[in-house]
N, C-alpha and C positions, 0 to 999 in steps of 0.2 A: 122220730127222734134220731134213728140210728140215719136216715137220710139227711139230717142237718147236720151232723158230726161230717157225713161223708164230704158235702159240700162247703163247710167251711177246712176240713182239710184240704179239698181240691183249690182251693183259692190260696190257704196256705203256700201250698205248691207253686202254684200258679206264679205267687207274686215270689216267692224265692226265685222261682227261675228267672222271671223278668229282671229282677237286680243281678242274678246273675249273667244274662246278657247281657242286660245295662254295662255291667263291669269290664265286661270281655271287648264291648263296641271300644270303651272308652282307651283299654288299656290298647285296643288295637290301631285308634286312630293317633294316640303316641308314639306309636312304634312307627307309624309310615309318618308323622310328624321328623321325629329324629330321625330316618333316614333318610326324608328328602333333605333335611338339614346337611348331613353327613355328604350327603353325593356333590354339593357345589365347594365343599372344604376337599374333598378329593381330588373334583376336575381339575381344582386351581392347581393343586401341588401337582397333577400333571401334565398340568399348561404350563407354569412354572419349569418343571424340570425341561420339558420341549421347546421352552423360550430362551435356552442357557445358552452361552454364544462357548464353544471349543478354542484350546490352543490354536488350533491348526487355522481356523478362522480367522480368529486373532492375528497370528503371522501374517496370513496370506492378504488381509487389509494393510497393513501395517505394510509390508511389501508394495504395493500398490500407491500409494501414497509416497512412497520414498520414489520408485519410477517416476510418477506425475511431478513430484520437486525438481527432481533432475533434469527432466524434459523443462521444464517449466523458468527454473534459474538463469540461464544465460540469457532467454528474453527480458527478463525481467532487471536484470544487471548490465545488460542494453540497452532498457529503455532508462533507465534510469540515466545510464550514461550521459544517453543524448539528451535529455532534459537537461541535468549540469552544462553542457555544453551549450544550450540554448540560452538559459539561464548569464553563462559568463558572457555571450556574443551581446546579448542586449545589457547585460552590466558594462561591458565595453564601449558600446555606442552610445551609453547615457554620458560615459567618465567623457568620451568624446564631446559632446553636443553641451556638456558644461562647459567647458574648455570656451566652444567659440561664442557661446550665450555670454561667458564672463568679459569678453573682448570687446563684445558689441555693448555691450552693458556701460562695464567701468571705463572703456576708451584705454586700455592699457594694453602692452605687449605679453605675452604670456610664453614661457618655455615649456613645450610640451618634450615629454621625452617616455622614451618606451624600451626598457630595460631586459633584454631575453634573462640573463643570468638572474636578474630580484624577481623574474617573472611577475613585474608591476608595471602601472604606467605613474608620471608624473606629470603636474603643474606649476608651472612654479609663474610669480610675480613679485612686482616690486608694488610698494613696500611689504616684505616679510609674509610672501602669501604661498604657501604651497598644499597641493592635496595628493594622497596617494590612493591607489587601487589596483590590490593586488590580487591577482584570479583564483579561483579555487583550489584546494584541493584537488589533482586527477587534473587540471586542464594547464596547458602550456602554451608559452609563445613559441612558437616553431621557426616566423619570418616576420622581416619588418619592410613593409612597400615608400618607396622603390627602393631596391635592390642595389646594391652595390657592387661595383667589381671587387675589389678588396673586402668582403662584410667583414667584420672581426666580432664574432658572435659574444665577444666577451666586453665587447663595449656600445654601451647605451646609446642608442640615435635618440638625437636632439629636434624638434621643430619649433621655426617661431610663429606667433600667430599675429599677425599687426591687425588696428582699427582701420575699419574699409577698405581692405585689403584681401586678398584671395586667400580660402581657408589653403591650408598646402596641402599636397596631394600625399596623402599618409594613410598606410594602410596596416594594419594588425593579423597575422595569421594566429589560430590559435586550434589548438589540436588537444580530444582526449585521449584516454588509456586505450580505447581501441583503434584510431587512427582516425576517427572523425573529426571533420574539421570546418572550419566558417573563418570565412574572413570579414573584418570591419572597416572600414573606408571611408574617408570625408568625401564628399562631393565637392571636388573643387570649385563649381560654380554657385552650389546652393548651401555649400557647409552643411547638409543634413545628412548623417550618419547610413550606411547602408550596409545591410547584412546580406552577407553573399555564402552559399553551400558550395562547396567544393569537394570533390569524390576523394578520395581514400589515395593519398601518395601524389595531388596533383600540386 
């Protein structure tokens, strides 16, 4: 008798402490539970803080970028340039090669004229026919071919254009902001407009 008292005490025992291990397993694997939670909320906030860009950073991008504009801007307002320029030399040689297309066309006389002061050119026809085109922005007429002894820059040269007749030998300088220049030309034999590059001051 007193050996069965002993051994359902021993079991008593036995299984208290099993639950209390139990307890201790469980409460233990929460604890490394939330700390491994805990450790990736920390690294972030100090990858976060290590990922933070400084003042000093800041400027010195920001400096760099203003340098590279600088370098960067007069090409870019160069090319631009010469594009407008490009752009006016072949709006020129279209306003031309209408001119003698409308001659050959309608059989009519046509007065071309090319004004430095309107910096435009003109057509004009009977009856009541005129058209204008005047250059951009930034681009100028500098010369008008041929040349004159007396030029008087302030007054408009005139050309006629007759039916089967030779275009006349007329030519346009035109020059931008930075001293780039082209000139436009009728081909006296072929009347088709020609665009010519000319250096800086020639």
């Amino acid at each position: 008798m007193e050996g069965t008292l002993q051994n359902i005490a021993y079991l008593i025992d036995t299984k208290s402490f099993t639950g209390w291990c139990g307890k201790q397993r469980r409460h233990s694997k929460l604890a490394t539970t939330m700390s491994i939670t805990a450790r990736p909320a920390a690294a972030t906030r100090q990858l976060g803080a290590a990922a933070g860009v400084t003042l000093i950073e800041m400027i010195v991008v920001v400096a760099i970028i203003a340098i590279m504009a600088a370098i960067m801007f007069p090409s870019a307002t160069s090319g631009i340039d010469s594009i407008r320029l490009a752009s006016a030399a072949d709006s020129t040689a279209a306003f031309l090669s209408s001119a003698v297309n409308r001659v050959e066309r309608r059989q009519v006389m046509i007065e071309l004229t090319v004004s430095k002061p309107e910096n435009a050119l003109y057509i004009r026809a009977v009856p009541n026919f005129e058209r204008r085109f005047e250059l951009p922005d930034g681009i100028v007429i500098v010369g008008v071919l041929p040349e004159l002894q007396n030029d008087d820059n302030s007054a408009p040269r005139r050309f006629l254009m007759f039916p089967g007749g030779s275009p006349p030998r007329v030519g346009v300088r035109i020059m931008n902001r930075r001293g780039g220049q082209r000139m436009v030309s009728l081909d006296p034999i072929t009347g088709v407009p020609v665009i010519e590059r000319l250096a800086n001051g020639q």
